[in-house]
C-alpha angles and dihedrals in degrees: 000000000000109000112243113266103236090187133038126189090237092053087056104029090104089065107033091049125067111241128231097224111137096222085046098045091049084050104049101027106044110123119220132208092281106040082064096045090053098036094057085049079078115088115237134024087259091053094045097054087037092052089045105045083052090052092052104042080051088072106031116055104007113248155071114294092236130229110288089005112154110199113219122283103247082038095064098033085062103052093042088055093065087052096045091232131120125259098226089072087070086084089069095058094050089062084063119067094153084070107040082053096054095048091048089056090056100045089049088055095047099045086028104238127166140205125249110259144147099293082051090052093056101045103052086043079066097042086054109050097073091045091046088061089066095026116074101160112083098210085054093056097044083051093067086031089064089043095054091051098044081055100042081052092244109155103233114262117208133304082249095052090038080052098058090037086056087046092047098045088051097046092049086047089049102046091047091056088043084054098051104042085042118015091092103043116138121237095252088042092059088042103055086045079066090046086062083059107057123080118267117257096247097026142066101224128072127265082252095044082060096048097050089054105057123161119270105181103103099247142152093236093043092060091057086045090051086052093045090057087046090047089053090045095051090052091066077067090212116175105237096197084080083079094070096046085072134060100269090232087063092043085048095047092052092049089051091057096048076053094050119022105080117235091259092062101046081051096064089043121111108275093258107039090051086057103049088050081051100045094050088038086060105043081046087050092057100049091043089050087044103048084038088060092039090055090038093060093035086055099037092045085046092049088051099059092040081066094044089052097053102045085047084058097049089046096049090059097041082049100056087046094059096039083048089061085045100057089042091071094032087056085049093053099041092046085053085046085048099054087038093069095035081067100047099252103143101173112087087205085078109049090100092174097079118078092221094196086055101049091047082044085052088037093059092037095055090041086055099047094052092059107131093228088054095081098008116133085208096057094043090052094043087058092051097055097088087083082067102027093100095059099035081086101043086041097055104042090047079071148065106209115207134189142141128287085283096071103045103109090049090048080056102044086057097047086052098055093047098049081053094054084040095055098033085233115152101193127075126219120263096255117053130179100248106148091091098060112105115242087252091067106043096087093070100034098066122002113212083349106310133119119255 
């Protein structure tokens, strides 16, 4: 099978051809004082313009003027006019390659430019490599490639040779990145990444199939499936701090392909390569699975309190109305107390007009009603804490929370509550972390001073 052509002459022409641009050509082709002083050491207007043509493609843009090669017109008239020549005579030159050889030999000698051979080859392989681990597109790198030369004072080989140079620039960048994310890999390591690879046992897709496919509804049930896949990624016990010893486009470009190739695919793959896709899919798995939970929870915690919001709303107003009912009847009963006394009736066992049942019946209800956990956000959010209550254990021991010193107390308080779903324990020790908690909450955290 024919191998992929990664260049073509038309993709670089623009940089391998002079334009004629009349800015450009003012720019590139303008001849100094001595250029004129070296070009009329040449004998013969043809051999003036000639000399001069192959000086100046020399430096812009970069290569021989080939065999047979006509510059462009504007190109040549230019040029022609600083000599005061005319540009027909240029015809005459072509015919002569002898010559055109000989005078790019000496201008070689005196600016010091070389040709492209195998050293050259070599060093700018080694200029590119780092570049080709944040360069993908091949044009891109060529490009630099091109640059560099122009400045090293290498005369530009053809599109073919700058093609292998860019190849080879990109298999040697490849293969380094392969080496450090999977050269050391111990045996069992390499053996649990082709475990990712195989079918579940009860199930038709792949373990990584599984893992590119987590749950996204906010539930309760999806939070301890997004753990069970982190879980299953942290067991591979891969160092994520490989992922910093390489450029992070290259880290990102492996960890798009564990998301994309299939595992047939990675399967067929050379032994190292598969395992460095392997290796970055997995550290990227991990972040995504961990941020996932994270959002999950947040979502999940912030759906909670917008319900307890809510209810505490709807029970607010049902809650005026029936205090409302309830004063009624208080107001009734004051206002007889009130004209009891104005007419001198001191025993409480004559004033008839109060309906003494009914206003002990209003007395307990109000009393009821003005309870601070009737129309309490907190409360209401307390009792709605049993839909997250399975994966509140499981959530908080997959992580290790950090803060400031600030936070400390909160941090153990954490730490507290997960060993406890850890252990199965359902007593707390005698001393708990409770500054932290905010004066709202109190209330239901210890009742007469004692914890609850």
């Amino acid at each position: 099978m024919a191998r992929r052509r990664l260049l073509t002459r038309e993709a670089l022409a623009r940089h391998l051809d002079p334009s004629v641009d009349e800015r450009e050509i003012t720019r590139h082709f303008t001849l100094g004082p001595d250029d004129l002083d070296l070009i009329v050491t040449r004998r013969g207007d043809t051999s003036r313009l000639g000399f001069a043509m192959v000086m100046l493609y020399m430096r812009w843009p970069g290569r021989v003027l080939e065999e047979h090669e006509a510059p462009p017109a504007p190109i040549l008239a230019f040029v022609a006019r600083q000599l005061d020549l005319s540009p027909g005579i240029w015809q005459h030159y072509a015919r002569r390659d002898e010559t055109r050889r000989s005078h790019l030999a000496a201008l070689m000698r005196r600016h010091s430019y070389r040709a492209f051979d195998r050293v050259a080859f070599q060093d700018l392989t080694l200029f590119a490599m780092p570049i080709a681990q944040n360069v993908t597109q091949p044009s891109r790198l060529a490009v630099i490639l091109i640059d560099e030369m122009r400045r090293r004072k290498i005369l530009l080989p053809s599109v073919t040779v700058i093609e292998a140079l860019v190849r080879r620039a990109r298999q040697q960048a490849d293969q380094l990145v392969q080496d450090v994310l999977s050269a050391d890999l111990t045996p069992d390591t390499r053996s649990r990444l082709d475990g990712i690879l195989e079918r579940r046992s009860d199930r038709s897709a792949s373990w990584l199939s599984w893992l590119r496919n987590p749950p996204l509804s906010p539930a309760s049930r999806n939070v301890l499936r997004l753990l069970e896949r982190l879980d299953h990624v942290r067991a591979l016990k891969l160092d994520a701090s490989r992922a910093a010893t390489i450029p992070r486009m290259a880290f990102d470009r492996l960890s798009d392909e564990a998301a994309r190739i299939t595992p047939q695919h990675l399967a067929e793959l050379p032994v190292g390569r598969r395992h460095a896709i392997l290796v970055a899919g997995g550290i990227r798995f991990e972040e995504i699975l961990t941020d996932a939970a994270l959002t999950m929870m947040d979502k999940l915690l912030g759906s909670m309190m917008r319900r307890a919001e809510n209810r505490t709303r709807d029970k607010a107003i049902v809650t005026v109305r029936s205090l409302q009912a309830q004063l009624r009847l208080l107001m009734a009963s004051c206002r007889h107390l009130i004209e009891a006394r104005a007419r001198g009736i001191d025993s409480l066992s004559a004033i008839t007009a109060i309906d003494w049942p009914r206003l002990d019946e209003a007395i307990g209800k109000a009393e009821t009603l003005t309870a601070p956990e009737t129309v309490d956000r907190t409360a209401e959010l307390i009792d709605r804490h049993r839909s997250i209550r399975p994966a509140i254990g499981p959530f908080l021991n997959a992580f290790q929370f950090r803060g400031g010193h600030a936070m400390q107390g909160l941090l153990e308080a954490v730490q507290l509550i997960g060993d406890l779903y850890r252990t199965g324990k359902r007593r707390l020790p005698e001393t708990c972390p409770t500054r932290f908690i905010p004066p709202s909450w109190r209330a239901f955290v210890r009742q007469d001073g004692v914890r609850t």
